[in-house]
MIDOSE-1310 file (N, C-alpha, C; in nm, 2 decimals, decimal comma, always signed):
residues 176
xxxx	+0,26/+4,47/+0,17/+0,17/+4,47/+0,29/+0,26/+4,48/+0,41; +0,22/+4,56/+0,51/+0,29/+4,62/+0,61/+0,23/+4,54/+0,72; +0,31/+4,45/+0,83/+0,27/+4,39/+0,95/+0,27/+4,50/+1,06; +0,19/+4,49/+1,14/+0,19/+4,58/+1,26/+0,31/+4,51/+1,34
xxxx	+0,40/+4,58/+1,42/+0,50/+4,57/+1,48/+0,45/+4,49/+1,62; +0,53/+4,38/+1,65/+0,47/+4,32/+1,78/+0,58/+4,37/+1,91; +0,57/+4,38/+2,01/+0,67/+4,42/+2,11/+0,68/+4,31/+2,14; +0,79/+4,24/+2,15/+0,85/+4,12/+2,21/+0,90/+4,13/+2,36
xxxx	+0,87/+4,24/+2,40/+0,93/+4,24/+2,56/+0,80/+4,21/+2,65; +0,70/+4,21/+2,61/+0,59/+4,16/+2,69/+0,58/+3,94/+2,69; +0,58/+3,88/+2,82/+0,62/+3,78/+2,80/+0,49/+3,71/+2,78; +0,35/+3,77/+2,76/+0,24/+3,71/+2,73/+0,24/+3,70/+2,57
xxxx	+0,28/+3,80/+2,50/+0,29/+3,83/+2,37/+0,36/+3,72/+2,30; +0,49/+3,67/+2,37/+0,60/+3,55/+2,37/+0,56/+3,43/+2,37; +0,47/+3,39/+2,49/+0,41/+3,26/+2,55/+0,28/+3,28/+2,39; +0,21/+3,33/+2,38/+0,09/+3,34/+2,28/+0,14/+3,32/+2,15
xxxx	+0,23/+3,39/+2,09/+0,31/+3,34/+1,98/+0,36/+3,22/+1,97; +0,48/+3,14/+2,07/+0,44/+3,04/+2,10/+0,36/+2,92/+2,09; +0,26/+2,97/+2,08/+0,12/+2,84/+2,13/+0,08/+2,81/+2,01; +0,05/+2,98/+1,92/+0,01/+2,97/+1,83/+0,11/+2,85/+1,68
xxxx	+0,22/+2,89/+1,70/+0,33/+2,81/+1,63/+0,27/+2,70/+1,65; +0,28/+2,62/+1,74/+0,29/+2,51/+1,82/+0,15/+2,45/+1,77; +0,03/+2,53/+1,77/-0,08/+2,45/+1,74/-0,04/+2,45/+1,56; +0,00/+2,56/+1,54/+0,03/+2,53/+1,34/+0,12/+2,42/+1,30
xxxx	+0,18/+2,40/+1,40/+0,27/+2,25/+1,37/+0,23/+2,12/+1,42; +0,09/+2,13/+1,49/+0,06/+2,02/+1,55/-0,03/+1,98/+1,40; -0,10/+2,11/+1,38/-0,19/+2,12/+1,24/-0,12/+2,02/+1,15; +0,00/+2,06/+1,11/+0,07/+2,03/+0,94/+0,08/+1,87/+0,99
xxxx	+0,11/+1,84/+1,16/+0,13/+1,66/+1,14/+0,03/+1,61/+1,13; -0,09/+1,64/+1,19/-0,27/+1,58/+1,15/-0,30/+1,61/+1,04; -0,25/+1,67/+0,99/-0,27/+1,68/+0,81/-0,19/+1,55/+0,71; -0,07/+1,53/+0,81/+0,02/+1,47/+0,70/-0,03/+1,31/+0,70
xxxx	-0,15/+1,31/+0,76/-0,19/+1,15/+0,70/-0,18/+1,05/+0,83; -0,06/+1,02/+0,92/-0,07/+0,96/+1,00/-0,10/+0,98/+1,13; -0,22/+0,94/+1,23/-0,21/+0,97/+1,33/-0,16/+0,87/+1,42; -0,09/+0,91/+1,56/+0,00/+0,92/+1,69/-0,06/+0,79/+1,78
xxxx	-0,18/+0,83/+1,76/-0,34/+0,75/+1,81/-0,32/+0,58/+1,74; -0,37/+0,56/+1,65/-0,42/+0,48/+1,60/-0,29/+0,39/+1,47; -0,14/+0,47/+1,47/-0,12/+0,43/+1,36/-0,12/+0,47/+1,18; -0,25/+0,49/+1,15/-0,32/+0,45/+1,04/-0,24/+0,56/+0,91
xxxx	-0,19/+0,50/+0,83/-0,13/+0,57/+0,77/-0,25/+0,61/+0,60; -0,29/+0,72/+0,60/-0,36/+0,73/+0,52/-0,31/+0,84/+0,40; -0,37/+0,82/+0,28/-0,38/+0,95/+0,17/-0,36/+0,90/+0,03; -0,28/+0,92/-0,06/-0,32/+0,98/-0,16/-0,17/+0,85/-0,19
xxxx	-0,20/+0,73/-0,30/-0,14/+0,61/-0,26/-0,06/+0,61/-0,44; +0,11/+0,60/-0,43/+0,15/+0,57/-0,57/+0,19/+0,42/-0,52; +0,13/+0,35/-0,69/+0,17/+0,21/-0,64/+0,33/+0,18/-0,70; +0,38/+0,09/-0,65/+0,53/+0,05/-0,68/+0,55/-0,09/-0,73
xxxx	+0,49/-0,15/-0,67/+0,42/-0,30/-0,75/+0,35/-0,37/-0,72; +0,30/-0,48/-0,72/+0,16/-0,53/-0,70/+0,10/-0,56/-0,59; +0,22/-0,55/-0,51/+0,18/-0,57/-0,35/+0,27/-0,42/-0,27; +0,33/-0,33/-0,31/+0,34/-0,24/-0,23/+0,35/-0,12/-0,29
xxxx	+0,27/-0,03/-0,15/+0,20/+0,10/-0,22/+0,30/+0,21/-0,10; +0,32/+0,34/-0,22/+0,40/+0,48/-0,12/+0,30/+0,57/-0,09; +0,27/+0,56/+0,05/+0,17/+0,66/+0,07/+0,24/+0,77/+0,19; +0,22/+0,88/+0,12/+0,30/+0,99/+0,19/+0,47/+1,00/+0,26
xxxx	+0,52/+0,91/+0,16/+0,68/+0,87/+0,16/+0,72/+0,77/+0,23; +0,59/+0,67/+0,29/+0,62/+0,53/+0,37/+0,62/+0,45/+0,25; +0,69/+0,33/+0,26/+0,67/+0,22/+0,17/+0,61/+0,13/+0,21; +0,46/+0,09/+0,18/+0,36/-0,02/+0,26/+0,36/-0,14/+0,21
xxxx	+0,45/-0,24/+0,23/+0,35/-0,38/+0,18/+0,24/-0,44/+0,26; +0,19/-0,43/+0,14/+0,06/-0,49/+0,17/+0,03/-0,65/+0,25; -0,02/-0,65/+0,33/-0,02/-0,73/+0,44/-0,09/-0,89/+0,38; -0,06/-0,98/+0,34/-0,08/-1,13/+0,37/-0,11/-1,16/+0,20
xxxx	-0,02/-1,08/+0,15/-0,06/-1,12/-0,02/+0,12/-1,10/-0,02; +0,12/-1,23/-0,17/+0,24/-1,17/-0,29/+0,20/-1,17/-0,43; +0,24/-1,07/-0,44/+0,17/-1,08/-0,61/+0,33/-1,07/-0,72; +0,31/-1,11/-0,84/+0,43/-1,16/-0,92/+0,54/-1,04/-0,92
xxxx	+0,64/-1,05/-0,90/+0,74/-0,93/-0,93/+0,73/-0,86/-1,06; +0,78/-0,73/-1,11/+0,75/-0,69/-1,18/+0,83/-0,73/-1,35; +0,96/-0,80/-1,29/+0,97/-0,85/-1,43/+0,92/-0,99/-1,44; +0,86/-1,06/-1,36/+0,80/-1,20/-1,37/+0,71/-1,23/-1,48
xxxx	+0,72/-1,32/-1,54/+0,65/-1,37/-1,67/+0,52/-1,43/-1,63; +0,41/-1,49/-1,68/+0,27/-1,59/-1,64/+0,29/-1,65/-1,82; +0,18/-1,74/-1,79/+0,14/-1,83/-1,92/-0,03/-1,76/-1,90; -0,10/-1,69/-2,04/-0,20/-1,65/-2,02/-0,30/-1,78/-2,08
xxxx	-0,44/-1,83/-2,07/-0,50/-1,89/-2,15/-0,47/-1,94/-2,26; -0,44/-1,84/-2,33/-0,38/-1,86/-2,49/-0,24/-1,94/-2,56; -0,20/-1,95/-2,39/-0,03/-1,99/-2,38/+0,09/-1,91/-2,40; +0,04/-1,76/-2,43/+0,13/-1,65/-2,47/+0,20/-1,61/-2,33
xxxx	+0,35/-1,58/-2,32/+0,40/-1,54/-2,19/+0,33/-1,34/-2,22; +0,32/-1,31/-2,04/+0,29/-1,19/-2,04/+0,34/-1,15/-1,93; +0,36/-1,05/-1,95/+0,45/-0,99/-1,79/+0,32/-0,95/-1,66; +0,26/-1,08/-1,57/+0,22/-1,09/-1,51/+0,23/-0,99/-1,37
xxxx	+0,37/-0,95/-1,37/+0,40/-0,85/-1,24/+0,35/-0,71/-1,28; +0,40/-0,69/-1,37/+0,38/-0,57/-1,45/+0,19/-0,49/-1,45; +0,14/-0,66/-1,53/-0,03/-0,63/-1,47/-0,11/-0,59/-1,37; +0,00/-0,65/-1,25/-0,09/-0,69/-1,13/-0,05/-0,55/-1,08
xxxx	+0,04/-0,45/-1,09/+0,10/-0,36/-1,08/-0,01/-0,24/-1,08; +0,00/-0,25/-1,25/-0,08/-0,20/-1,33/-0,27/-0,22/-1,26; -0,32/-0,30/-1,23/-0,46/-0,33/-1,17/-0,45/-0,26/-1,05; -0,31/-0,26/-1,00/-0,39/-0,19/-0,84/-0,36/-0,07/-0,84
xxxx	-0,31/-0,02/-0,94/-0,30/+0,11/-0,96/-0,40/+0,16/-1,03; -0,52/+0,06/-1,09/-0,64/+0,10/-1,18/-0,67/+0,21/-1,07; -0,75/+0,03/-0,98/-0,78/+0,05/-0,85/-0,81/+0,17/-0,78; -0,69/+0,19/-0,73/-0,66/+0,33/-0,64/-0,68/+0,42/-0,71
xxxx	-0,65/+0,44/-0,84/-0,61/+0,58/-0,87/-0,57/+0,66/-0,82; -0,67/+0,83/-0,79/-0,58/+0,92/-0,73/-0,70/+0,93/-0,61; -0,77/+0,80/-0,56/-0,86/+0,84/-0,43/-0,75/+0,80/-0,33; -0,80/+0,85/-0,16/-0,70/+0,83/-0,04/-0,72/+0,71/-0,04
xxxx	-0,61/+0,61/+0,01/-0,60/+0,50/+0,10/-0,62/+0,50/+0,26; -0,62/+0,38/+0,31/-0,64/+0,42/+0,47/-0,57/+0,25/+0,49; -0,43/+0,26/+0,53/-0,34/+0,13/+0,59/-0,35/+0,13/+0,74; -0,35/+0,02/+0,79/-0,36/-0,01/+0,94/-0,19/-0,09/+0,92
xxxx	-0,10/-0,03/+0,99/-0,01/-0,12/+1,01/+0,01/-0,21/+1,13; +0,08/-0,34/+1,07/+0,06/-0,47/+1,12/+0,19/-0,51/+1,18; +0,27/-0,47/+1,11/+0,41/-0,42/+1,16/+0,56/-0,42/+1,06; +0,65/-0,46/+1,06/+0,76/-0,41/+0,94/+0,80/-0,57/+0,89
xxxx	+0,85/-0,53/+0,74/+0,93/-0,67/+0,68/+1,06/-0,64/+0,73; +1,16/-0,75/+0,64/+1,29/-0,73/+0,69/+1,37/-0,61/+0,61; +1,25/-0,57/+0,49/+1,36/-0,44/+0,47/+1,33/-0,29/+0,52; +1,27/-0,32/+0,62/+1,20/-0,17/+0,72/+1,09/-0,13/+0,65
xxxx	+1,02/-0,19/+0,56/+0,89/-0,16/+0,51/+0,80/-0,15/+0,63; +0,69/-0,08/+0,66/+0,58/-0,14/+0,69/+0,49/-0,18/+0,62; +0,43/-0,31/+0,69/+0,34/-0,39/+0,67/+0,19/-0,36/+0,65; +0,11/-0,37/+0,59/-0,04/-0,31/+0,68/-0,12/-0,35/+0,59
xxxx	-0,28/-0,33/+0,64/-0,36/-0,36/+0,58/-0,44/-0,28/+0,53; -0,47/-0,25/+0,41/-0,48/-0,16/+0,32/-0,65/-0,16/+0,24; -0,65/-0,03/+0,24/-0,83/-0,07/+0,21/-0,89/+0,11/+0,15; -0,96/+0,12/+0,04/-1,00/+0,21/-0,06/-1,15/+0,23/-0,01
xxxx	-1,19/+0,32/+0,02/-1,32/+0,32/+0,08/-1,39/+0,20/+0,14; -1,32/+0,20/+0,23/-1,33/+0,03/+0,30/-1,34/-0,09/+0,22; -1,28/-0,09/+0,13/-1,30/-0,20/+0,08/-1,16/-0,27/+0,07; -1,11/-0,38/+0,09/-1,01/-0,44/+0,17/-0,93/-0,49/+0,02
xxxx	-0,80/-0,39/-0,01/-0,71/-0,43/-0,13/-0,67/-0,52/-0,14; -0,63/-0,58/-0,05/-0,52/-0,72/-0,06/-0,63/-0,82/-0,08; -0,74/-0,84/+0,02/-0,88/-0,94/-0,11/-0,90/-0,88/-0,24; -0,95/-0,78/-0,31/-0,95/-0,71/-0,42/-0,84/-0,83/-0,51
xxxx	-0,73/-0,78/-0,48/-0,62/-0,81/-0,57/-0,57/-0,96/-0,59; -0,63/-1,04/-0,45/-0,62/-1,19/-0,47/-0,74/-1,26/-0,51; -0,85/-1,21/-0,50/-0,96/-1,27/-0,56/-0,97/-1,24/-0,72; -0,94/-1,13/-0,76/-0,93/-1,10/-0,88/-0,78/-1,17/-0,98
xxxx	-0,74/-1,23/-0,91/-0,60/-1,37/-0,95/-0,45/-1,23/-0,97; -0,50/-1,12/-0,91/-0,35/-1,08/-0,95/-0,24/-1,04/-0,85; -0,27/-1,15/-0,73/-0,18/-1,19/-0,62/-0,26/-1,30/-0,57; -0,16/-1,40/-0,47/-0,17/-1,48/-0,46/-0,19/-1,45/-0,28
xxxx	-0,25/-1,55/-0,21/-0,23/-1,50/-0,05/-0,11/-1,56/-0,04; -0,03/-1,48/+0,10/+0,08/-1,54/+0,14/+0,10/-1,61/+0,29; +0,09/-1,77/+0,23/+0,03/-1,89/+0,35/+0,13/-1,84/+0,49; +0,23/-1,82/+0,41/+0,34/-1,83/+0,53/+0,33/-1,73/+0,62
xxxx	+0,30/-1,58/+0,60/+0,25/-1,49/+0,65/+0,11/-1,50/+0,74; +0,01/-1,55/+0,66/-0,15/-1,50/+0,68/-0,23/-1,65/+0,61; -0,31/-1,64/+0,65/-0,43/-1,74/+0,61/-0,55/-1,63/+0,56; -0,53/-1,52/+0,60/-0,66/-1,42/+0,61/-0,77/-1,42/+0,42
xxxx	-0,65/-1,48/+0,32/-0,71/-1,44/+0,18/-0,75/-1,58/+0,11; -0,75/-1,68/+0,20/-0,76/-1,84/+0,12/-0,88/-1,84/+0,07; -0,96/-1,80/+0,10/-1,11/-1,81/+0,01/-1,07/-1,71/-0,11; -1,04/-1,58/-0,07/-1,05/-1,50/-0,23/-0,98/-1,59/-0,33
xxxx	-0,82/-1,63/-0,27/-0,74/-1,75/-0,39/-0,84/-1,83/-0,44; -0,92/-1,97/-0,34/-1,01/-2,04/-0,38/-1,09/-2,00/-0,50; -1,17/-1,83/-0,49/-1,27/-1,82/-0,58/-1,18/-1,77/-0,69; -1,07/-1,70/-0,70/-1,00/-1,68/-0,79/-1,01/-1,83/-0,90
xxxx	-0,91/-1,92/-0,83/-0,89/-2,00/-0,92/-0,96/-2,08/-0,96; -1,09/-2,09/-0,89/-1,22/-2,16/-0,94/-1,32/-2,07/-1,01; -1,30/-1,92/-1,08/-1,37/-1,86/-1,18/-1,23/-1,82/-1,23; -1,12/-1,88/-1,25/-1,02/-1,86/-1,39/-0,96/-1,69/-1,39
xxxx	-0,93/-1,63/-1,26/-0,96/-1,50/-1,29/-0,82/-1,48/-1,28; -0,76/-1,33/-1,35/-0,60/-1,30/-1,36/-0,52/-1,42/-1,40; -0,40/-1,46/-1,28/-0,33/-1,54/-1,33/-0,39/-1,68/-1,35; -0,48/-1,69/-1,27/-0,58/-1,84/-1,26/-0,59/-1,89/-1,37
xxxx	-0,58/-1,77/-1,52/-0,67/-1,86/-1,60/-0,56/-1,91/-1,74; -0,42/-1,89/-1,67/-0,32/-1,98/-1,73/-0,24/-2,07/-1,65; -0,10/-2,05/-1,65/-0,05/-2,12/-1,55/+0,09/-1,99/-1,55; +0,16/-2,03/-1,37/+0,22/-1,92/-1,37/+0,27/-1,97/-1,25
xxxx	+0,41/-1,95/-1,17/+0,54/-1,98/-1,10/+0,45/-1,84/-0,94; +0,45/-1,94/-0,87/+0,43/-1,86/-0,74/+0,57/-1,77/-0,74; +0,51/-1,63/-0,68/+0,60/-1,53/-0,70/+0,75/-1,56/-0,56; +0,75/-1,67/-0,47/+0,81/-1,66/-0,38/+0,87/-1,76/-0,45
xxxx	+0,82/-1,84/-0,49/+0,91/-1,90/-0,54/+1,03/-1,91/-0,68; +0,95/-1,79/-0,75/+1,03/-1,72/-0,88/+1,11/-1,67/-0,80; +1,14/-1,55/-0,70/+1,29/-1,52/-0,61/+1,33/-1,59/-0,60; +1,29/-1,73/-0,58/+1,44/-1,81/-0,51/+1,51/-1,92/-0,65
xxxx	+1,48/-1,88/-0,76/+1,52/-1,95/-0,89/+1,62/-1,85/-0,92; +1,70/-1,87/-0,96/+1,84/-1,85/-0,99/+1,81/-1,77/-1,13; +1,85/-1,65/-1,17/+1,82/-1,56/-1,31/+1,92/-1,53/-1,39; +1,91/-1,57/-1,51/+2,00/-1,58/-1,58/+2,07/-1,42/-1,64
């Protein structure tokens, strides 16, 4: 296919080229999920573990929950150890699948993560995942999830319905 030849010595032809670029790259950043405006980091969400999700090469934790690390153990009902991090991992990746997310960020941890609050067709992940017992709210941070914990552990749900080491506090135990 043969382009028609542009004459580059006309400085309208320059300036219009130009513009045009300029609006195709303004294009590809309103495409890429976050807008300038508002923040809001949105799209198409891999999870990493139970509380933080990569959406468009950001790393988000999820805002006012911790859910068990990924080699963390629980005691299920039955009294059998199960890899409780691994589940909760596993659940919010049911979750999401391959629909968009939409994070509002809240602001950064200490490992340059951002923070944010995270939600699947409006419907608010970090409650999802603590009412359903496979994170815990995080007091220290947020009060925002104490009811979902409440009804968690008063309908037995996820980790609720054995017994199991708060995940902030499994970090600070010493591993063999």
């Amino acid at each position: 296919m043969l382009l028609p030849k542009v004459s580059m010595k006309n400085n309208t032809t320059k300036i219009i080229l130009c513009l045009a670029a300029l609006g195709g790259l303004i294009g590809l950043a309103m495409a890429a999920g976050a807008t300038a405006s508002t923040g809001v980091v949105q799209g198409r969400a891999s999870v990493i573990d139970g509380d933080t999700l990569e959406v468009r090469g950001e790393r988000i934790r999820l805002f006012g929950i911790d859910a068990p690390e990924s080699a963390q153990t629980c005691l299920g009902a039955d009294g059998k150890a199960y890899r409780c991090g691994q589940r909760a991992a596993f659940a919010l990746s049911d979750k999401v699948g391959a629909r968009p997310v939409s994070c509002q960020p809240t602001g950064k941890d200490r490992y340059g993560r951002i923070v944010a609050r995270c939600s699947l067709a409006g419907e608010d992940l970090q409650a999802w995942m603590v009412r359903n017992g496979h994170a815990l709210a995080f007091l220290r941070y947020s009060k925002a999830y104490r009811s979902q914990e409440a009804e968690a552990k008063a309908t037995g749900a996820g980790m609720w319905s054995g017994s199991f080491e708060a995940p902030w506090d499994w970090r600070r135990r010493p591993k063999s």
